[in-house]
N, C-alpha and C positions, 0 to 999 in steps of 0.2 A: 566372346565370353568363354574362353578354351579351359579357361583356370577353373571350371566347375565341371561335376561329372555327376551324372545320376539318370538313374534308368528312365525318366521321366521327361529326360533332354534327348533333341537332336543329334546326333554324333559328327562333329565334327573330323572329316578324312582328311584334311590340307586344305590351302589357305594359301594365296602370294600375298607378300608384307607388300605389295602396293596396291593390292584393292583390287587386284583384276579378275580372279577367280575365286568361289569354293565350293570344295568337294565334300555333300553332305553323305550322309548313308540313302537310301532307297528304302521308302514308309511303301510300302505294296498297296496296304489296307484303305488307301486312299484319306482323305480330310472329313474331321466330326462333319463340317460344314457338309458333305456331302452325305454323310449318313444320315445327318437328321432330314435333310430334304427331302431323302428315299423314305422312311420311318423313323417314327417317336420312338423311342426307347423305354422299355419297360421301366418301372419308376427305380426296381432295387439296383438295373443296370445306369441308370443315371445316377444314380446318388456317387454308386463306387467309382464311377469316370469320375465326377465330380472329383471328390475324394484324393484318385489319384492325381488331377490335380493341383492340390490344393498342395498335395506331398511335395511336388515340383517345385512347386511356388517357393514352399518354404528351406528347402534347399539352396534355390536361388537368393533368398532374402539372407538365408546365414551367411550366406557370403558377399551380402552389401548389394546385391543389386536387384535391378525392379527391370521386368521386361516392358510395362508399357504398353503392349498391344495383344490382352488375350483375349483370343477370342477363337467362335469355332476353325475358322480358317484355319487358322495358324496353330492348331493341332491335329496331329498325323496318326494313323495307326500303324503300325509296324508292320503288322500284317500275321496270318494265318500261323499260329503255334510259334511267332517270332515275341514271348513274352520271357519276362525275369520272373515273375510269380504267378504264372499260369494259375491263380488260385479260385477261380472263376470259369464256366462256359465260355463268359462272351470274352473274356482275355485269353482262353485259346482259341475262340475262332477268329478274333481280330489281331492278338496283340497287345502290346503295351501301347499307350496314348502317350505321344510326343509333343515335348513343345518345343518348335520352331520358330524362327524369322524373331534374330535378336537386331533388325534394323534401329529399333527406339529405346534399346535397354541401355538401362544407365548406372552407372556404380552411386550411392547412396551414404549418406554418414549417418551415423548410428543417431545423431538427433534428429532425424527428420529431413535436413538441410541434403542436398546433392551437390558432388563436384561439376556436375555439368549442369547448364537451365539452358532449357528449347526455349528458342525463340517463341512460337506457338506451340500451340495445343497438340505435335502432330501425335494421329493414333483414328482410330475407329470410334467415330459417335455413335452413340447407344453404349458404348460402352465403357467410354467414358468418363471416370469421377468428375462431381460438379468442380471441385477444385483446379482440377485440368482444364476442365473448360473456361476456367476464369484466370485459367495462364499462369498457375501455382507449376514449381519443377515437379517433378516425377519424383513419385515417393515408394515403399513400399505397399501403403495402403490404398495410393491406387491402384494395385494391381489385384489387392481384395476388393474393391468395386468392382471389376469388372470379373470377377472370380464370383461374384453374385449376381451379376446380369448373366453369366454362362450357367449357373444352377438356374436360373431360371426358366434358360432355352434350353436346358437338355431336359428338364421335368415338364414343359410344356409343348417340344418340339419346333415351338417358333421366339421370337420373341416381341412380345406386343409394343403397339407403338407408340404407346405411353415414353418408351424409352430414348427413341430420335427423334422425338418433337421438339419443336424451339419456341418458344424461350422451355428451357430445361424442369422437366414437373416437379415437383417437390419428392423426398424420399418417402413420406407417406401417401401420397397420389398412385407415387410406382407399387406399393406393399397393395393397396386398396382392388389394384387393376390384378395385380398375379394372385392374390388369394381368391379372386372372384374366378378368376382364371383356372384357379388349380382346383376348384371347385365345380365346373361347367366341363374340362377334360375328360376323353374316351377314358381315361386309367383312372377317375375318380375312384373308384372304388377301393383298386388296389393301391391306393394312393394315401387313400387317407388314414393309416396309421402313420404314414411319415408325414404329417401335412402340420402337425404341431411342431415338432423338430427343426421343421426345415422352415418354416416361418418364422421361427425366433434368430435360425441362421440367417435368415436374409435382413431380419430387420438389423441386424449389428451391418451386414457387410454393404447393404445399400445405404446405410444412412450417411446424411450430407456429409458429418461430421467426422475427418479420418482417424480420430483418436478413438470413436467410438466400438472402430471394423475389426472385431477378432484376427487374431493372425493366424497365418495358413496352416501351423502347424493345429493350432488347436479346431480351424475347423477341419481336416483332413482326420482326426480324430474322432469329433462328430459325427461326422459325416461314415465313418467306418463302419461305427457305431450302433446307426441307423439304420443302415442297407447290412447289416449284418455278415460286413467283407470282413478277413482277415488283416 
């Protein structure tokens, strides 16, 4: 995915055209996956992660393609005062948040339809759209499902298990489970001005329905909005 460029991507250094090597940049700040494990994150510093990236997302989408597996893992921090808009504490103590590991990203036609279809499902359950899991190609707005299972786990610090249980729960089951959830949290408090905002973003981006999930751009915009970032 070399043909896209944005603060919010991996830097690709080189590449062998036969698949044998690549040479990425070096994220110091280590993976979300590993900061939420250590600590929850204040609710205003999760919205603007969020946020940024949703910005990413939508970068990637104007130019046709869907990464397929976001999740915390697979987002990196740069590392200590290594940001493009340092406009925030915690983005100069971390950095920018990156998204990496384009192994499942796929190019996309502007109807919905994809040049490529996986065989299965591959990607991260829980995270998931039900679509993918009933072995629908890779679209855009899967990648807004699982860009709302991540609001999820950065405003609650885990992600409940409503989300990898099988057979797959309904989108109102999951809404049911994280409001009671974002409700019962150490940061209730300072949470609950964003707690209307951010429920009406989740019910578009979790619902079964892909035509239903707002696009990255507009909730990166939201979500801005919200946590009161630049």
């Amino acid at each position: 995915m070399t043909s896209v460029r944005h603060a919010g991507l991996i830097t690709l250094c080189d590449y062998d055209l036969r698949g044998r090597y690549l040479t990425m940049e070096l994220c110091e700040g280590g993976s979300l996956r590993a900061r939420l494990r250590a600590k929850t994150l204040p609710p205003a510093t999760a919205l603007s992660r969020a946020a940024e990236v949703a910005e990413t997302l939508a970068a990637l989408h104007r130019a046709g393609i869907a990464h397929g597996d976001v999740k915390p893992d697979n987002l990196l921090f740069r590392g200590p005062g290594r940001s493009l808009r340092c406009a925030t504490s915690d983005e100069r103590a971390h950095g920018d948040l990156v998204l990496g590991d384009f192994g499942v990203a796929r190019r996309f036609r502007a109807t919905g339809g994809v040049a490529e279809k996986l065989a299965l499902p591959i990607g991260t359950r829980g995270y998931l759209a039900l679509e993918r899991l009933h072995g629908e190609p890779l679209q855009a707005s899967s990648d807004l499902y699982s860009l709302g299972v991540l609001l999820v786990e950065l405003c609650l610090g885990t992600l409940p298990a409503v989300f990898t249980e099988w057979p797959p729960r309904s989108a109102e089951q999951k809404m049911t489970t994280v409001i009671s959830a974002l409700t019962a949290t150490e940061d209730a408090a300072s949470f609950a001005g964003f707690r209307a905002p951010v429920t009406e973003l989740l019910r578009g981006l979790l619902s079964d329905q892909p035509a239903e999930r707002p696009s990255a751009a507009a909730v990166a915009a939201a979500l801005y909005a919200v946590s009161d970032a630049p």
